[in-house]
KOLDREN-281484 format. One record per residue (C-alpha): x, y, z. Coordinates in Angstrom, 3 decimals. Layout:
BEGIN
((X, Y, Z))
...
# end
This chain:
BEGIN
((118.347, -115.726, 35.134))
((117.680, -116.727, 38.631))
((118.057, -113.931, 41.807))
((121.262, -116.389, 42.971))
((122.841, -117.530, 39.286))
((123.142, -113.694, 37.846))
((125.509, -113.574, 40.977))
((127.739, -115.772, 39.871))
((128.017, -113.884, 36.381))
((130.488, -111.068, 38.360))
((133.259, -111.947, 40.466))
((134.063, -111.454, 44.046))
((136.028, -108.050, 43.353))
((133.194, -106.225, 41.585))
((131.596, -106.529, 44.769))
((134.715, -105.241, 46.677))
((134.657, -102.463, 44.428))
((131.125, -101.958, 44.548))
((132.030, -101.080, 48.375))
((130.884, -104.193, 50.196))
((132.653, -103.954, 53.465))
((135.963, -105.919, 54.305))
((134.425, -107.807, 56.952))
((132.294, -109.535, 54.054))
((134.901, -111.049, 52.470))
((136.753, -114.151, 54.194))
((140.055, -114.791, 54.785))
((142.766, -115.290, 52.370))
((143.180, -119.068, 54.285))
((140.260, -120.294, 52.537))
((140.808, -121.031, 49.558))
((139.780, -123.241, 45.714))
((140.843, -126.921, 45.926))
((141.640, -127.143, 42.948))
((142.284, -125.042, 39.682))
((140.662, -123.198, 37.534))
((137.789, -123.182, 39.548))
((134.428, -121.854, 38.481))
((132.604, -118.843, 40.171))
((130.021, -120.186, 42.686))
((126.948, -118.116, 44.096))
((124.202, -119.235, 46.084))
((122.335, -118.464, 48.974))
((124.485, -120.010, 52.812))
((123.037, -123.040, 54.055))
((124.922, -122.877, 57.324))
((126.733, -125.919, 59.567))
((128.893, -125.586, 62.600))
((130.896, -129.226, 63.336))
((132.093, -129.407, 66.818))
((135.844, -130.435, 66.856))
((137.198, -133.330, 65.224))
((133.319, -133.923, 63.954))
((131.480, -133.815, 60.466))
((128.558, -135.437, 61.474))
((126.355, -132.080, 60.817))
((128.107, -131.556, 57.581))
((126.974, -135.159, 56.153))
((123.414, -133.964, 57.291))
((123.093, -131.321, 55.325))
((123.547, -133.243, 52.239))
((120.275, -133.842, 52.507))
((118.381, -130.775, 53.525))
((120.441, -128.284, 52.062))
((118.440, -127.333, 48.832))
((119.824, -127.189, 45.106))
((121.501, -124.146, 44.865))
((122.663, -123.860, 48.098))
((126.216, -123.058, 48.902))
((126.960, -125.611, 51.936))
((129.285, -123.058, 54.663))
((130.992, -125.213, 57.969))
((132.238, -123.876, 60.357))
((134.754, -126.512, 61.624))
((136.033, -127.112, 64.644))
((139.369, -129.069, 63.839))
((141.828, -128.196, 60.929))
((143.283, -131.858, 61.668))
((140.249, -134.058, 60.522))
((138.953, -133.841, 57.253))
((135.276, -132.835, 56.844))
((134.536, -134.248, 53.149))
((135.867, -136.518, 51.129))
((134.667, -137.536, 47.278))
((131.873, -139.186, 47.988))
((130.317, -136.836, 49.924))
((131.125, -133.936, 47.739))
((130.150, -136.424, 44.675))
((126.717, -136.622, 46.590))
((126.386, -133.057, 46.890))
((126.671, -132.467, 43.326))
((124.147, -134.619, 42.245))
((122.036, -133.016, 44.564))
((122.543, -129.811, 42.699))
((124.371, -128.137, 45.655))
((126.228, -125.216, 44.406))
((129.507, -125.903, 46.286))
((131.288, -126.253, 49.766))
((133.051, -123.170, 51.218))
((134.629, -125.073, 54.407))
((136.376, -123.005, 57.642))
((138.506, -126.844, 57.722))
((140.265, -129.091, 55.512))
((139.047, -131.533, 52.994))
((140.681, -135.127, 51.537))
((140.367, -136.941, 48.331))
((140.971, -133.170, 46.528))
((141.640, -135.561, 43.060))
((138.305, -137.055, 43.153))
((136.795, -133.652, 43.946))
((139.222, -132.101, 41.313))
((138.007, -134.707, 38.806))
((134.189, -134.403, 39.639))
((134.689, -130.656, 39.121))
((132.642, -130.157, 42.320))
((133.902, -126.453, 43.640))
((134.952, -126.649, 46.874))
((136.762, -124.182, 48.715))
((138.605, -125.226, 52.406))
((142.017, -125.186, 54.285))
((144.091, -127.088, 52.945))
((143.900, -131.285, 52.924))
((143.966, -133.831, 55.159))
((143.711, -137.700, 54.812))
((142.316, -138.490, 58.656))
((138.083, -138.563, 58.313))
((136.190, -136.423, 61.073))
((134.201, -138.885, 63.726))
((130.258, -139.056, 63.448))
((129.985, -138.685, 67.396))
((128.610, -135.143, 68.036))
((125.603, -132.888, 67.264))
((126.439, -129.098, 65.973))
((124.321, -127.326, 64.309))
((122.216, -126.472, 60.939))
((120.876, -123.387, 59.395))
((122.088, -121.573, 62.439))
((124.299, -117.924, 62.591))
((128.160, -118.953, 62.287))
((131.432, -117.622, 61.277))
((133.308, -118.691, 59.106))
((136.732, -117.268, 57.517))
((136.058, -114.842, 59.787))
((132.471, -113.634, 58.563))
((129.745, -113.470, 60.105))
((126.801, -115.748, 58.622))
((123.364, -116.040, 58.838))
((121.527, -118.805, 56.587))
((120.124, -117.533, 53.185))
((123.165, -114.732, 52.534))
((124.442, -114.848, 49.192))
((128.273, -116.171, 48.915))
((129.817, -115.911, 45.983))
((133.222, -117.708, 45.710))
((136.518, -117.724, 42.619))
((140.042, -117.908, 42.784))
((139.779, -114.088, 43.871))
((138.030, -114.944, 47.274))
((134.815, -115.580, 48.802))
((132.065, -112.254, 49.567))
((128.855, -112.819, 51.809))
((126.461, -110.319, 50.681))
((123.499, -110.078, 53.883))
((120.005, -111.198, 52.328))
((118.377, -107.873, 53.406))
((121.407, -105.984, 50.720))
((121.564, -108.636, 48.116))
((119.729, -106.430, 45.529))
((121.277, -103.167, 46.252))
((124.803, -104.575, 46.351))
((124.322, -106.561, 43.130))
((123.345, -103.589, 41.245))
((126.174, -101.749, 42.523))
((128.778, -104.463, 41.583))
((126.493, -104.718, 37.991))
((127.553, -101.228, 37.350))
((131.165, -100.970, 38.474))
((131.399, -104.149, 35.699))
((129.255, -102.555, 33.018))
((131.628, -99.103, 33.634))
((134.934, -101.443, 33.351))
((133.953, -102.725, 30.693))
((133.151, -99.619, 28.288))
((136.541, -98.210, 29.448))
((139.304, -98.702, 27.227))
((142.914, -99.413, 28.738))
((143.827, -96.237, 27.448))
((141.242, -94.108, 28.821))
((141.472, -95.548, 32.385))
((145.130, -95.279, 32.187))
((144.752, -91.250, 31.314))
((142.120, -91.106, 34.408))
((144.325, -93.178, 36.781))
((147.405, -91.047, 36.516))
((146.009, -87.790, 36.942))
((144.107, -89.460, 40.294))
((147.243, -90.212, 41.378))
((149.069, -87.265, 40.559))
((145.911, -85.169, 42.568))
((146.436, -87.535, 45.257))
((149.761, -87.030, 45.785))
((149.168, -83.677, 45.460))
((146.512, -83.449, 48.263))
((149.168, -85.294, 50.115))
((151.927, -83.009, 50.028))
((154.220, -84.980, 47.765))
((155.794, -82.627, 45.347))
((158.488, -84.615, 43.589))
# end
Protein backbone atom coordinates (compact mmCIF):
# COMPACT_ATOMS: atom_id res chain seq x y z
CA UNK A 1 0.00 0.00 0.00
CA UNK A 2 1.30 3.33 -0.93
CA UNK A 3 2.37 6.16 2.05
CA UNK A 4 -0.89 8.32 0.51
CA UNK A 5 -3.57 5.27 -0.43
CA UNK A 6 -3.38 3.51 3.28
CA UNK A 7 -4.78 7.07 4.14
CA UNK A 8 -7.65 6.78 2.48
CA UNK A 9 -8.39 3.26 4.18
CA UNK A 10 -9.60 5.43 7.61
CA UNK A 11 -11.86 8.21 7.55
CA UNK A 12 -11.59 11.80 8.43
CA UNK A 13 -12.88 11.20 12.16
CA UNK A 14 -10.26 8.61 13.14
CA UNK A 15 -8.01 11.35 12.65
CA UNK A 16 -10.18 13.77 14.76
CA UNK A 17 -10.09 11.27 17.30
CA UNK A 18 -6.63 10.50 16.95
CA UNK A 19 -6.31 14.30 18.24
CA UNK A 20 -5.45 16.15 15.05
CA UNK A 21 -6.22 19.69 15.90
CA UNK A 22 -9.56 21.51 14.84
CA UNK A 23 -7.84 23.92 12.79
CA UNK A 24 -6.95 20.82 10.44
CA UNK A 25 -10.14 20.08 9.51
CA UNK A 26 -12.13 22.54 7.04
CA UNK A 27 -15.22 23.96 7.25
CA UNK A 28 -18.50 22.32 7.28
CA UNK A 29 -19.23 24.70 3.83
CA UNK A 30 -17.19 22.47 1.84
CA UNK A 31 -18.63 19.81 1.08
CA UNK A 32 -19.12 16.11 -1.53
CA UNK A 33 -20.88 16.99 -4.83
CA UNK A 34 -22.43 14.33 -5.02
CA UNK A 35 -23.42 11.09 -3.02
CA UNK A 36 -22.04 8.42 -1.74
CA UNK A 37 -18.81 9.69 -2.30
CA UNK A 38 -15.63 7.72 -1.88
CA UNK A 39 -12.82 8.57 0.69
CA UNK A 40 -10.04 10.55 -1.08
CA UNK A 41 -6.33 10.95 0.27
CA UNK A 42 -3.48 12.35 -1.36
CA UNK A 43 -0.82 14.61 -0.90
CA UNK A 44 -2.20 19.00 -1.66
CA UNK A 45 -1.18 20.21 -4.87
CA UNK A 46 -2.09 23.79 -4.07
CA UNK A 47 -3.88 26.73 -6.46
CA UNK A 48 -5.07 30.12 -5.44
CA UNK A 49 -7.56 31.73 -8.44
CA UNK A 50 -7.84 35.39 -8.13
CA UNK A 51 -11.59 36.43 -8.22
CA UNK A 52 -13.91 35.50 -10.80
CA UNK A 53 -10.71 33.43 -12.38
CA UNK A 54 -9.85 29.62 -12.92
CA UNK A 55 -7.19 30.10 -15.13
CA UNK A 56 -4.55 28.56 -12.44
CA UNK A 57 -6.91 25.79 -11.70
CA UNK A 58 -7.00 24.56 -15.55
CA UNK A 59 -3.09 24.68 -15.18
CA UNK A 60 -2.72 22.40 -12.81
CA UNK A 61 -4.35 19.75 -14.74
CA UNK A 62 -1.33 19.31 -16.09
CA UNK A 63 1.38 19.50 -13.51
CA UNK A 64 -0.39 18.28 -10.69
CA UNK A 65 0.88 14.58 -10.44
CA UNK A 66 -1.34 11.30 -10.18
CA UNK A 67 -2.32 11.11 -6.84
CA UNK A 68 -2.53 14.47 -6.10
CA UNK A 69 -5.49 15.98 -4.42
CA UNK A 70 -5.98 19.38 -6.54
CA UNK A 71 -6.91 22.26 -3.35
CA UNK A 72 -8.15 26.11 -4.84
CA UNK A 73 -8.42 28.55 -3.11
CA UNK A 74 -11.04 30.67 -4.99
CA UNK A 75 -11.61 33.95 -5.09
CA UNK A 76 -15.38 34.18 -6.23
CA UNK A 77 -18.25 31.85 -4.96
CA UNK A 78 -20.23 33.33 -8.12
CA UNK A 79 -18.15 31.77 -11.04
CA UNK A 80 -17.71 28.28 -11.33
CA UNK A 81 -14.13 26.91 -11.26
CA UNK A 82 -14.69 23.33 -13.02
CA UNK A 83 -16.95 21.96 -15.02
CA UNK A 84 -17.03 18.07 -16.52
CA UNK A 85 -14.58 18.30 -18.74
CA UNK A 86 -12.10 19.53 -16.73
CA UNK A 87 -12.79 17.27 -13.85
CA UNK A 88 -13.20 14.37 -16.67
CA UNK A 89 -9.52 15.44 -17.58
CA UNK A 90 -8.35 15.24 -14.19
CA UNK A 91 -9.40 11.80 -13.75
CA UNK A 92 -7.77 10.41 -16.51
CA UNK A 93 -4.84 11.97 -15.33
CA UNK A 94 -5.09 9.91 -12.20
CA UNK A 95 -5.69 13.00 -9.97
CA UNK A 96 -7.12 11.90 -6.77
CA UNK A 97 -9.88 14.56 -6.54
CA UNK A 98 -10.75 18.38 -6.25
CA UNK A 99 -11.37 19.84 -2.76
CA UNK A 100 -12.45 23.51 -4.04
CA UNK A 101 -12.82 26.80 -1.43
CA UNK A 102 -15.64 27.82 -4.63
CA UNK A 103 -18.36 26.36 -6.51
CA UNK A 104 -18.38 23.93 -9.32
CA UNK A 105 -21.08 23.32 -12.49
CA UNK A 106 -22.00 20.36 -14.51
CA UNK A 107 -22.21 18.33 -10.82
CA UNK A 108 -24.24 15.41 -13.17
CA UNK A 109 -21.40 14.89 -15.41
CA UNK A 110 -19.04 14.91 -12.43
CA UNK A 111 -21.66 12.76 -10.50
CA UNK A 112 -21.72 10.36 -13.46
CA UNK A 113 -17.85 10.23 -14.03
CA UNK A 114 -17.63 9.41 -10.31
CA UNK A 115 -14.78 11.96 -10.14
CA UNK A 116 -14.82 13.10 -6.17
CA UNK A 117 -15.03 16.49 -5.92
CA UNK A 118 -15.72 18.41 -2.99
CA UNK A 119 -16.74 22.53 -3.35
CA UNK A 120 -19.47 25.14 -2.38
CA UNK A 121 -22.18 24.55 -3.80
CA UNK A 122 -22.92 24.97 -7.92
CA UNK A 123 -22.97 27.44 -10.24
CA UNK A 124 -23.66 27.49 -14.07
CA UNK A 125 -21.54 30.96 -14.95
CA UNK A 126 -17.65 29.65 -16.05
CA UNK A 127 -14.70 31.62 -14.28
CA UNK A 128 -12.68 34.00 -16.99
CA UNK A 129 -9.08 32.82 -18.12
CA UNK A 130 -7.73 36.52 -17.59
CA UNK A 131 -5.50 36.41 -14.45
CA UNK A 132 -2.37 34.70 -13.04
CA UNK A 133 -2.66 33.21 -9.24
CA UNK A 134 -0.71 30.90 -8.12
CA UNK A 135 0.60 27.06 -8.00
CA UNK A 136 2.14 24.89 -5.42
CA UNK A 137 2.17 27.91 -3.19
CA UNK A 138 0.93 28.15 0.88
CA UNK A 139 -3.01 28.88 0.79
CA UNK A 140 -6.06 28.52 2.81
CA UNK A 141 -8.62 26.99 2.10
CA UNK A 142 -11.94 26.10 4.21
CA UNK A 143 -10.19 27.85 6.53
CA UNK A 144 -6.86 25.69 6.77
CA UNK A 145 -3.87 26.52 6.36
CA UNK A 146 -1.97 24.66 3.36
CA UNK A 147 1.26 24.09 2.27
CA UNK A 148 1.81 21.81 -0.98
CA UNK A 149 2.54 18.05 -0.28
CA UNK A 150 0.12 17.81 3.12
CA UNK A 151 -1.96 14.90 3.12
CA UNK A 152 -5.93 15.68 2.75
CA UNK A 153 -8.07 13.19 3.20
CA UNK A 154 -11.74 13.93 2.26
CA UNK A 155 -15.64 11.72 2.86
CA UNK A 156 -18.96 12.73 3.54
CA UNK A 157 -17.60 13.28 7.24
CA UNK A 158 -15.27 16.25 6.18
CA UNK A 159 -11.99 17.04 4.88
CA UNK A 160 -8.48 16.75 7.49
CA UNK A 161 -5.00 18.23 6.30
CA UNK A 162 -2.49 16.29 8.08
CA UNK A 163 1.17 18.65 7.79
CA UNK A 164 3.82 16.46 5.78
CA UNK A 165 6.35 16.73 8.67
CA UNK A 166 3.22 14.63 11.07
CA UNK A 167 1.83 12.46 8.39
CA UNK A 168 3.38 9.28 9.94
CA UNK A 169 2.82 9.97 13.51
CA UNK A 170 -0.78 11.05 13.00
CA UNK A 171 -1.59 8.06 10.78
CA UNK A 172 -0.50 5.67 13.31
CA UNK A 173 -2.43 7.35 15.85
CA UNK A 174 -5.72 7.37 13.79
CA UNK A 175 -4.54 3.40 12.79
CA UNK A 176 -4.94 2.62 16.39
CA UNK A 177 -8.00 4.53 17.57
CA UNK A 178 -9.62 2.27 14.39
CA UNK A 179 -7.94 -1.00 15.26
CA UNK A 180 -9.27 -0.25 19.21
CA UNK A 181 -12.96 0.52 17.72
CA UNK A 182 -13.00 -2.12 16.09
CA UNK A 183 -12.18 -4.99 18.77
CA UNK A 184 -14.77 -3.24 21.01
CA UNK A 185 -18.04 -4.68 21.07
CA UNK A 186 -21.21 -2.29 21.34
CA UNK A 187 -21.71 -3.69 24.56
CA UNK A 188 -18.46 -3.21 26.08
CA UNK A 189 -18.08 0.45 24.95
CA UNK A 190 -21.52 1.08 26.08
CA UNK A 191 -20.51 -0.31 29.84
CA UNK A 192 -17.20 2.04 29.52
CA UNK A 193 -19.13 5.08 28.18
CA UNK A 194 -21.63 5.31 30.97
CA UNK A 195 -19.50 5.01 33.82
CA UNK A 196 -17.21 7.99 31.94
CA UNK A 197 -20.05 9.86 32.02
CA UNK A 198 -21.34 9.16 35.27
CA UNK A 199 -17.40 10.12 36.66
CA UNK A 200 -17.72 13.11 34.65
CA UNK A 201 -20.61 14.34 35.96
CA UNK A 202 -19.40 13.50 39.05
CA UNK A 203 -16.13 15.56 38.80
CA UNK A 204 -18.56 18.18 37.75
CA UNK A 205 -20.69 18.48 40.63
CA UNK A 206 -23.85 17.06 39.14
CA UNK A 207 -25.44 14.83 41.65
CA UNK A 208 -28.86 13.99 40.27
Amino acid sequence: MSDFVKFATLAPTFYADAGLGRDRFMDMGIREMWSPIPTIAGPAYTVSCPPGDNLMLHAALYRAEPGSVIVVQAGDWRYAMSGGNVCATAQQRGIAGFVIDGVIRDVAEVREAEFPVFARGVSPIPGKKKALGTLNKPITCGGVAINPGDIVVGDEEGIAVIPAAQQQQVWLRAKERAEGDEATTLEVWRANHRAKVERLLLELGFDA
